[in-house]
N, C-alpha and C positions, 0 to 999 in steps of 0.2 A: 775562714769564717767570713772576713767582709766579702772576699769573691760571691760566695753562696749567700749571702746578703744581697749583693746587687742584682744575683741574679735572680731570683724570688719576686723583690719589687719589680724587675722589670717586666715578669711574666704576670703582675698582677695588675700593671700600667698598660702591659698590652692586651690585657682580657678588654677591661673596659675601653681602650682604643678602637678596640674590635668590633667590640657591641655599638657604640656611640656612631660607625662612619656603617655599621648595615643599617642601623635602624634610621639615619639621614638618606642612605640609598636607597630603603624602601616607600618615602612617602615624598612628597613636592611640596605641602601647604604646611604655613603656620600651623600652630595651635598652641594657646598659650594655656599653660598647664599651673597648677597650685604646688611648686616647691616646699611649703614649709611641712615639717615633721610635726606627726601628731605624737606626743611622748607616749603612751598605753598602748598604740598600735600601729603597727606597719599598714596595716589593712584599712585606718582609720576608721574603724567603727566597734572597736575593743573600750574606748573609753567607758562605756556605759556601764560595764562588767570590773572597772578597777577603783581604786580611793582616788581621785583627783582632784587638785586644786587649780586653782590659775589667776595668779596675778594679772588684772588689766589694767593694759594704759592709764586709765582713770585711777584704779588702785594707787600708781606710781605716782602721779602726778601728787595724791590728797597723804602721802608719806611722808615722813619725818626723815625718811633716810638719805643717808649720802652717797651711798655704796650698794651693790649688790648683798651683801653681806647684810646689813643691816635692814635691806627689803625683805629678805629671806627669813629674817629672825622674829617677825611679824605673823606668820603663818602656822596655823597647827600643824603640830607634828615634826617641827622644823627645829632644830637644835644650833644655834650659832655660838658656837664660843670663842670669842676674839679676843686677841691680844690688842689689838688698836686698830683703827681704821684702814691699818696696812696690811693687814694679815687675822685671818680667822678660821675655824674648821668650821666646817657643815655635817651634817646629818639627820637622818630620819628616823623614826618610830624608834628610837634607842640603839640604835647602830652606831657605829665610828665611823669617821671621815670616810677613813678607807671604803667603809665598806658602801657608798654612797658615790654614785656617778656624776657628774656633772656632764651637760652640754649646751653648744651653742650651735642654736640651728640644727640640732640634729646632729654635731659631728663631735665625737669623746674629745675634753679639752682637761680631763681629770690626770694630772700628773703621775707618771710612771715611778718616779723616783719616791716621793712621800708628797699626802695628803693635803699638807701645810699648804702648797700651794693650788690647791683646785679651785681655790679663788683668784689668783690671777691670771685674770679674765683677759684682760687688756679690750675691755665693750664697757664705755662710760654708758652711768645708766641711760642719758636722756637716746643712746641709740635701742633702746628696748622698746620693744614692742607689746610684749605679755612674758610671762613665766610659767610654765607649767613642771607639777608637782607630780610625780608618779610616787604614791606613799604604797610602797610592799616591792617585792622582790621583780625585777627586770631585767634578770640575766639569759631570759631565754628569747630577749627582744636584743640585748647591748652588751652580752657578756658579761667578765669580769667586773666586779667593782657594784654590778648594779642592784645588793644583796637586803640593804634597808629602802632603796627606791633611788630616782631619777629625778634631776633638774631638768628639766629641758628651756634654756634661754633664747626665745624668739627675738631677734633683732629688725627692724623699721628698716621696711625694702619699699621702694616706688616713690611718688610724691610723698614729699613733707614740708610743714612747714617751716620756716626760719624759727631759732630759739635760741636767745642769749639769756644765761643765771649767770650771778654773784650770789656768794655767800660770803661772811663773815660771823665768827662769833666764840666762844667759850675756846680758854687755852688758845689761843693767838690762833686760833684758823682762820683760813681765806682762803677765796677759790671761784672757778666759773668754769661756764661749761658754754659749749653752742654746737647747734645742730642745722642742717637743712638738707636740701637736695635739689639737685640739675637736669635737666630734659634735655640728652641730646641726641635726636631722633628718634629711635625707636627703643634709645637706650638711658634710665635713668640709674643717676649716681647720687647715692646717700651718706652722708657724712656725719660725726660726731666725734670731738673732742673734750676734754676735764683734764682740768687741775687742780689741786688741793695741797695746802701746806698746812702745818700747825706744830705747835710745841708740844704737842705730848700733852697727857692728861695727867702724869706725874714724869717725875724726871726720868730723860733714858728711852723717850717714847715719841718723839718726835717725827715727823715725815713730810717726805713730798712725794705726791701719786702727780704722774701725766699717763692717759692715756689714750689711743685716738683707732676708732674703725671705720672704715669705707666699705660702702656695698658697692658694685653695679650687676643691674640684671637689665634683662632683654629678652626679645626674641633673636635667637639662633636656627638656622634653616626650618628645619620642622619643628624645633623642640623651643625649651626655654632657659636660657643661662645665668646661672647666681654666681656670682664672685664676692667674697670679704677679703680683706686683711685685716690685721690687728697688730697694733704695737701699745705695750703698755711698759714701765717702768717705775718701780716704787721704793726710796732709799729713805729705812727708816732705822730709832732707834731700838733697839730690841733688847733694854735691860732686862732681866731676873726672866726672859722667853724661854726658855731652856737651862737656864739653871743658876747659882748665884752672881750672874757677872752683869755688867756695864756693857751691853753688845750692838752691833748694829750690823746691820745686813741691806744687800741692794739686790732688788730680782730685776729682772728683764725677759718680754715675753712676745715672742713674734709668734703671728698664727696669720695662715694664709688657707683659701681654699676656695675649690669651685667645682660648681653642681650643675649638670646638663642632663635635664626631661625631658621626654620626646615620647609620643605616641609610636607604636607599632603594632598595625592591627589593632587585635582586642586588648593589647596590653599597655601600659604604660612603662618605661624605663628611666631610670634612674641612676647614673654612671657620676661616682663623688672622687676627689682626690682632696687630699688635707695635708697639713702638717703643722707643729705646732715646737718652737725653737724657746726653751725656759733655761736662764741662766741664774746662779744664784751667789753671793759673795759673801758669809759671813764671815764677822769676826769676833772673836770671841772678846778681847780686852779693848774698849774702843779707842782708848788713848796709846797701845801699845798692840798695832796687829801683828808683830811679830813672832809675838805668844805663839797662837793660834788663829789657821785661817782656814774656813771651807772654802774651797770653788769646784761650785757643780753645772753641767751642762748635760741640759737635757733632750733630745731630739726624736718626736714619733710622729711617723707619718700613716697615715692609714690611705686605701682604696678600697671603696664601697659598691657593689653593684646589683640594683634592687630592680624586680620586675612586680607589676603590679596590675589584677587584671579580679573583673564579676565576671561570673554567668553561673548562671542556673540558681540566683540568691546566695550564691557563696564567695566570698571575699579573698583573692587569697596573693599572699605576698612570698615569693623565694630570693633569695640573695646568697650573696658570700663576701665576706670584707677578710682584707688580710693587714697585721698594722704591724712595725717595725718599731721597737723601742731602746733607744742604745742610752749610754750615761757616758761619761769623761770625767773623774770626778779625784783630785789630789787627797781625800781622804778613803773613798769609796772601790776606787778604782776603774775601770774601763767595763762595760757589762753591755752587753745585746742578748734582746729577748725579742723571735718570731712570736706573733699568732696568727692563726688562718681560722675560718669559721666559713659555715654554711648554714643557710638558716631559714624554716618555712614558719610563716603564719595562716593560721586559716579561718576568717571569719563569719555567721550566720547573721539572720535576722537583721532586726530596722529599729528604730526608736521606739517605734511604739507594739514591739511584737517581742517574744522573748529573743536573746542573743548567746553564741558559744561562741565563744577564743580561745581555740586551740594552737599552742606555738610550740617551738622546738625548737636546738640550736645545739650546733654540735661545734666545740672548741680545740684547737691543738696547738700547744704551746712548746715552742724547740726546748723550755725548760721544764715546763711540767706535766706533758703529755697531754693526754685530753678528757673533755670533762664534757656530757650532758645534761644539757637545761631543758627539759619542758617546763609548760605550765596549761593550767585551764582555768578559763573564765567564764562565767554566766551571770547573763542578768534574764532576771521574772518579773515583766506590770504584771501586777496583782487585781489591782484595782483601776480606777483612776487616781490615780496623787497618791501612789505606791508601790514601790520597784523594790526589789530583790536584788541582791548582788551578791555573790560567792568567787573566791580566785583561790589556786590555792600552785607552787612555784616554786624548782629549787633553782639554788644561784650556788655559787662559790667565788672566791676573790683571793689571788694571791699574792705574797708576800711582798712590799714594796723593795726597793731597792734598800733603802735606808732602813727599813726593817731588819733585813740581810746582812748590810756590811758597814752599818754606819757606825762611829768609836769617837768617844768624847771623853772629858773626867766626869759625864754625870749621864751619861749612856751606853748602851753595847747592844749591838748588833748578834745576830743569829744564822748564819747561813744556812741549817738545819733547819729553817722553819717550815710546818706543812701550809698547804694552803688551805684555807678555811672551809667549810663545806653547811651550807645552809638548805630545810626547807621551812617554806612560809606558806600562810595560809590567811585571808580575812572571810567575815560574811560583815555584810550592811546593809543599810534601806535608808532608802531617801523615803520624805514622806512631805506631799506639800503640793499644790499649783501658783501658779501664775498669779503674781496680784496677795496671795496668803503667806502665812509664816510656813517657811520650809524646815524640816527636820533632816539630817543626815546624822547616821549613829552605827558605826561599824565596831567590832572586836578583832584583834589580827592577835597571832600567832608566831612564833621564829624559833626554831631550833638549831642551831648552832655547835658545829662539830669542829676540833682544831682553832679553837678563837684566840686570836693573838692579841694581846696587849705590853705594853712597858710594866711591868711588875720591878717589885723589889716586897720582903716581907714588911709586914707592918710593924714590926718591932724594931724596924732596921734607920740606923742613924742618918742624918744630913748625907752625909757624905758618900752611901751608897749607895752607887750607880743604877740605874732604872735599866732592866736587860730585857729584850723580846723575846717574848716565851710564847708559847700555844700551852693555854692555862686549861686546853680539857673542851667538857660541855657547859652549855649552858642555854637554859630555857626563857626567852620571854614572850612575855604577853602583858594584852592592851588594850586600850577602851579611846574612841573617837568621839567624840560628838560635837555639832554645830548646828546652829538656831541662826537663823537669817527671815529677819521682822520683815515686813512691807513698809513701804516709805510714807511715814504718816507727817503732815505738818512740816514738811521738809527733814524731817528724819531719819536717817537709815539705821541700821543700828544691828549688830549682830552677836553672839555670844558662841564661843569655843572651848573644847575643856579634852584634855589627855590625862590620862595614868596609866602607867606602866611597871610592873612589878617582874623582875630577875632572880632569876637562882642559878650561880655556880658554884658548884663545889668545889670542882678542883683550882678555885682563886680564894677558899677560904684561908685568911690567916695574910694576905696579901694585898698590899696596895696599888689598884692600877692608876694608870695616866688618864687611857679612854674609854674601853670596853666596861672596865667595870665602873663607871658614874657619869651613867647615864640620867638624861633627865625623866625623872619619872613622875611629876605632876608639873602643868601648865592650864591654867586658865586665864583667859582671854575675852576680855569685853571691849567691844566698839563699834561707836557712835561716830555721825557725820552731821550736821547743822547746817540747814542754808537758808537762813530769814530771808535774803533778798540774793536775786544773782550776784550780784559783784563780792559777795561776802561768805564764807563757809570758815565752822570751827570742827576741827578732827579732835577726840580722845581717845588715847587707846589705852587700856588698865592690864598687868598681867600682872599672876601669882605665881611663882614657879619655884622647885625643887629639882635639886639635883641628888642621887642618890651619894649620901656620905655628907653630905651639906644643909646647911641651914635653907629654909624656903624665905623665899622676899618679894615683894609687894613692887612692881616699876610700875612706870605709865611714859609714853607719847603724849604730845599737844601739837597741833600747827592750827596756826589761825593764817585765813589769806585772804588780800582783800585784790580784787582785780578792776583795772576801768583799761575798758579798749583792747589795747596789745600792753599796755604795762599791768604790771603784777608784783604785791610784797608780800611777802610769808614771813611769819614769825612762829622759829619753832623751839620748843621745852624737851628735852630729851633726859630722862631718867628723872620724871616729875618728882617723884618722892626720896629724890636723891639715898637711892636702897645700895646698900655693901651684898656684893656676890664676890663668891670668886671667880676670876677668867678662864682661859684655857692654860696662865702659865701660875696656876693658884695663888695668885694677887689680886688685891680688890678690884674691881674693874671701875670704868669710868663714871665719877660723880655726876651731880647736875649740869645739866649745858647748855645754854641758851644761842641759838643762832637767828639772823636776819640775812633774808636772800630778798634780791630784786630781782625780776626778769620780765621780759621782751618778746612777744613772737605774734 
């Protein structure tokens, strides 16, 4: 197995070796090319035709959050439920972690092993750039996993400037963060580091995050080169996280990679290698690890190779990425998973003319054999300040590792399990110009074949174990809407609103962990204030429910005042100090009050 392991990687490290040294021997001159990944489209100009969002710099900046995690939970459609600042799942329009992708840059940073960890990123946020939101199914753009939609995390490449924060404040946290960048020649290097400590918001929940990433990019002969790295590191306490005990866990997460564009001829290429090294240490009793201890190691490397090229008004992208995912694990055991893929996009039309995005992607996994993804997209102006949008997508997502083989006193694993099998569909309309209030108002769709969750029956005591099952089908559907005012009197101000309504049958009678309580109403109001430049107040009000739970009432605050390069923020986090439950069904964190300084 590892022979025919190495040798796979190596025939897929020598494709793109191949490609990257013709396409430098067919040209002599610079050209510096736009590396970053559009998330809706390979083709980049699919976005028009899908539900998008995107966090900007500015968003980040006027945010209460400390974390990705917590940017993210901001966002319609967006599902965070966290255990503490250390750890939290993500997903979309009513999906599970699982079934939700993450990336950075473009390259899958979503964990092989289980979901828990697709936030650790090891990319402090001030290295961000923007965030983009692919909300509906993207398995026929990123494979596996991409079933309720896509993150895609843009990271700060070229100048920038110097940036030093402190923070302090609620339950003994403290922390800082600093960012800048270097010119040397023809080559710049971007940097960002954070740290953060705190005692926990109740006891047993304690942590310290460091994490630190570097860009450098350039021009390389003809083309253009990006390099990251990433190390992050988060040792916290993880009481009643998994089930009634006292616990604490340490991850660690190396991610390295580098991206070289280069023109040829009419086309453009794109030759990526990646890899991304997740360790993990829990223990169950934290005064006594000899009880029980997890130690998992996770290791997947991918090679991507994209060609990209117009004519004749048609857009169109072909590639094939192949990724390698092994585990080492003293509970789990030893496990290697291939997959290979090949995959075309093909896109029409312009901004202001109708558009089709036609994709395809064909998958083969040494464990579950292979799986095709189309999908189709279109967007119709209708008018003026009225656009049409339809997409409609299947995806599938299988089994995590920990799904499969993972064994506790308060879980069980599945090795049986099938892999999940999805199609989805939206229609929307934006409605609105430049300068007026905009309307966007979509309906999406998901059906759902083989959907795994942690079940145990609902009649069933404390003490039995949560076992992964494939609970059958189940149907949902959903409603979007967003209002975005024009900025009156220094005002901005915008309002968002989801519902989501599920039916399974075959999980009647049964309590899940995540598939089945999902959130199915959030509404979302806010405002921005800026009397005079140096001064601006943020509010943000949300209502939300989770299916099986009571709905609650939070809100954000930051006030900031700035002169020169100095800057103080003061910010309120869970204004109305509201009881939900988390992701390990304990109340989540109360009222918080923090003050941060910063410098740039």
């Amino acid at each position: 197995m590892l022979t025919r392991t190495v040798r796979r990687f190596a025939r897929t490290t020598t494709v793109c070796y191949l490609a990257v040294t013709a396409t430098a021997a067919a040209q002599g001159a610079a050209n510096p090319l736009d590396t970053v990944t559009v998330v809706a489209s390979r083709t980049r100009l699919g976005d028009a035709a899908r539900a998008v969002d995107v966090i900007t710099r500015e968003d980040i900046a006027r945010s209460t959050a400390r974390n990705v995690a917590e940017l993210l939970s901001e966002r319609m459609g967006v599902d965070v439920s966290g255990r503490s600042a250390a750890q939290a799942d993500i997903s979309l329009r009513g999906s599970t972690a699982e079934q939700t992708l993450v990336l950075v840059d473009g390259i899958r940073v979503s964990d092989a092993q289980s979901s828990h960890y697709a936030l650790d990123l090891a990319v402090p946020l001030q290295a961000i750039e923007r965030v983009e939101i692919l909300r509906g199914g993207g398995s026929a753009l990123y494979g596996t996993d991409a079933v309720g939609g896509v993150i895609n995390i843009i990271t700060r490449r070229g100048a920038a400037e110097t940036d030093v924060r402190t923070r302090a404040g609620a339950f003994g946290t403290a922390g800082g963060a600093a960012s800048g960048s270097t010119q040397h020649g023809t080559f710049a290097v971007t940097g960002a580091t954070e740290y953060e400590k705190s005692d926990g918001y109740r006891a047993g929940t304690d942590y310290r995050i460091g994490q630190a990433r570097a860009t450098l990019s350039g021009p390389v002969g003809i083309g253009q080169i990006e390099s990251h790295l990433g190390v992050g590191v988060r040792d916290f306490g993880a009481n009643e996280f998994y089930g009634p005990y006292n616990s604490t866990e340490r991850t660690g997460t190396i991610t390295g990679d580098v991206r070289w564009t280069a023109p040829l001829g009419d086309w453009v290429l794109s030759t990526t290698a990646s890899t991304r090294r997740h360790t993990d240490r829990f223990t169950l009793i934290r005064d006594n690890p000899a009880i029980y201890e997890n130690l998992h190691t996770s290791w997947q490397s991918t090679g991507e190779l994209v060609a990209r090229t117009t004519a004749g008004g048609v857009s169109l992208a072909v590639g094939t990425d192949a990724v390698n995912a092994q585990l080492t694990s003293n509970r789990l055991g030893s496990h290697a998973e291939w997959r290979d893929a090949a995959f075309m996009e093909a896109s029409v039309g312009t901004s202001t003319s109708p558009t089709a995005n036609l994709g395809v992607r064909g998958d083969q996994s040494s464990i579950y054999g292979g799986f095709l993804s189309p999908s189709l997209a279109v967007a119709i102006p209708v008018v003026d300040g009225l656009r049409l949008r339809a997409s409609t997508s299947r995806g599938f997502r299988a089994p995590t590792w920990t799904e499969r083989y993972y064994s506790d006193p308060t879980s069980q694993g599945n090795p049986n399990l099938l892999p999940e099998q999805f199609w989805s569909g939206d229609v929307g309309a934006r409605i609105g110009r430049a300068g007026a209030v905009t309307v966007d108002v979509g309906v999406f769709a998901r059906n759902a074949q083989n959907l795994i969750d942690w079940v145990k029956p609902a009649a069933a005591g404390a003490g039995t174990p949560w076992v992964a099952t494939n609970i059958g089908d189940a149907h949902y559907r959903g409603i979007e809407t967003s209002l975005a005012f024009p900025s009156w009197r220094g005002i901005e101000s915008s309002l968002t609103a989801t519902g989501l309504t599920f039916d399974d049958v075959q999980g009647a009678g049964l309590n899940g962990k995540y598939a089945l309580r999902p959130v199915t109403r959030q509404l979302t109001a806010r405002a921005s204030y800026a009397p005079w430049a140096s001064v601006r107040a943020t509010v943000e009000v949300m209502d939300a429910r989770r299916a099986t739970e009571d709905g609650y009432v939070t809100g954000n605050v930051r006030m900031e005042w700035s002169h020169r390069r100095m800057g103080v923020t003061l910010d309120v986090n869970n204004l109305t100090n509201a009881t939900w439950l988390d992701a390990s069904g304990v109340g989540a964190t109360g009222r918080a009050v923090y003050v941060g300084v910063e410098w740039h």
